[in-house]
Residue, then its C-alpha position, 0 to 999 in steps of 0.5 A: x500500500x502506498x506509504x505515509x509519512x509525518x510532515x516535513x518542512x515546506x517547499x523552500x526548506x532544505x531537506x537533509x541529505x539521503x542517508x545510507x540504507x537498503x535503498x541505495x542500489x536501487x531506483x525508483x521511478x515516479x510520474x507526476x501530472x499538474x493542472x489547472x481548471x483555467x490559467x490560472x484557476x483550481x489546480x491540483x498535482x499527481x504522483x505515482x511513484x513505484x519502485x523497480x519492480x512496478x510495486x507502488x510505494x505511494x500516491x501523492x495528491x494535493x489541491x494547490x488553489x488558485x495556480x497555473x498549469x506549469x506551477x501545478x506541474x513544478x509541485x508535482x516534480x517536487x513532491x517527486x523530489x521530496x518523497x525520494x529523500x525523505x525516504x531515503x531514495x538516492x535514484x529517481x526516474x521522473x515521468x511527465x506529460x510537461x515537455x516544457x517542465x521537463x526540457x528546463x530541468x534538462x537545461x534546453x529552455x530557460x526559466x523566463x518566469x520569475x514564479x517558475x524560476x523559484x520553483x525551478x531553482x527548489x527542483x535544481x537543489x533537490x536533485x543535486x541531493x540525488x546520487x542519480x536523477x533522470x526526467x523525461x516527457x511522455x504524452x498525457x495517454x502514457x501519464x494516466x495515474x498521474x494525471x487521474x491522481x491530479x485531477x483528484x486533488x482538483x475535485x476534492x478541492x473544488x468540492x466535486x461529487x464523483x459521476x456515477x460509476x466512480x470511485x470517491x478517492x479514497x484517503x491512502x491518495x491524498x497527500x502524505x505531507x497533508x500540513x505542508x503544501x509543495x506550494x508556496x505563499x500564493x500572492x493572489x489567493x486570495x481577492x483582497x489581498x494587498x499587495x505592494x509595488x510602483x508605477x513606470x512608464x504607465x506600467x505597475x511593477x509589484x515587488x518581491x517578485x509578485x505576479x498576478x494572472x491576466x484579467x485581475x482588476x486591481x486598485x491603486x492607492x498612492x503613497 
């Protein structure tokens, strides 16, 4: 059965280095999905990850609010990521249906955005605590668990019943780190949030690095 775990650190903490156990000749291998119900809208990620010999080791899923697909995709890879060192895992393999998520971890495109960068950077420094790492793209149809587990964790947080005929998804699917979101503080959770920024040539500027989707209307208070 898939495994459970207490809650660890969050997604910008530094998780220890794997440690020597029985696990350290072998690899596991993971596929992980993300989405979003609108770009940005409801989003969610899925995990399978397996071991050797095709035994599941665990379903990872969580509702992650309001992001994009491509951010939804990143908290897939690193609950990948972090479930590979918090057991002690020092080789994975990785699965995704995400050609652009997968060709920047390789390095063949660059990271433009500035959301993506910080989720990209958390994925490089995983990975270098990895004796072995390998990603590669597969279309969504060789993808199916994974994408079945996200779209999961899209209902349950969107407080949608199964059609008839299907499953409720049961408890051993959702996220074992329940306490900790792969995700970090969404700047636009939230439609009164205040955030902080300034004006140039007719365009707002937010600071700290803040984005907000296309079609959020906003109202400017001057200092």
């Amino acid at each position: 059965m898939p495994s459970r775990s207490t809650p660890t650190p969050s997604l910008f903490s530094d998780p220890a280095a794997p440690k020597p156990s029985a696990n350290a000749s072998t690899w596991i291998n993971a596929h992980c999905d993300g989405g979003a119900r609108g770009n940005p809208g409801p989003a969610g990620f899925g995990a399978l990850i397996q071991d050797d010999q095709g035994t599941v080791l665990a379903e990872l899923s969580e509702f992650l609010g309001i992001r994009t697909n491509n951010y939804a995709e990143y908290s897939g890879l690193l609950a990948c990521l972090r479930y590979a060192l918090d057991h002690h895992h020092p080789r994975l393999r990785v699965v995704s249906d995400s050609e652009l998520m997968v060709k920047q971890i390789q390095g063949k495109y660059k990271v433009n955005s500035p959301d993506l960068k910080l989720l990209w950077q958390e994925a490089r420094s995983r990975i270098a605590k990895l004796e072995s790492f390998e990603i590669s793209h597969a279309l969504r149809h060789k993808n199916k668990d994974a994408d079945r587990l996200a779209n999961e964790a899209m209902d349950r947080g969107m407080k949608r019943t199964p059609a008839p005929g299907q499953t409720a998804p049961a408890a051993l699917k959702a996220n074992p780190y329940p306490q900790k979101s792969e995700a970090p503080p969404n700047p636009y959770a939230k439609p009164d949030t205040m955030l902080r920024g300034f004006t140039k040539d007719g365009a707002i500027h937010l600071l700290g690095g803040a984005t907000l989707p296309d079609g959020v209307f906003v109202k400017i208070i001057r200092e």
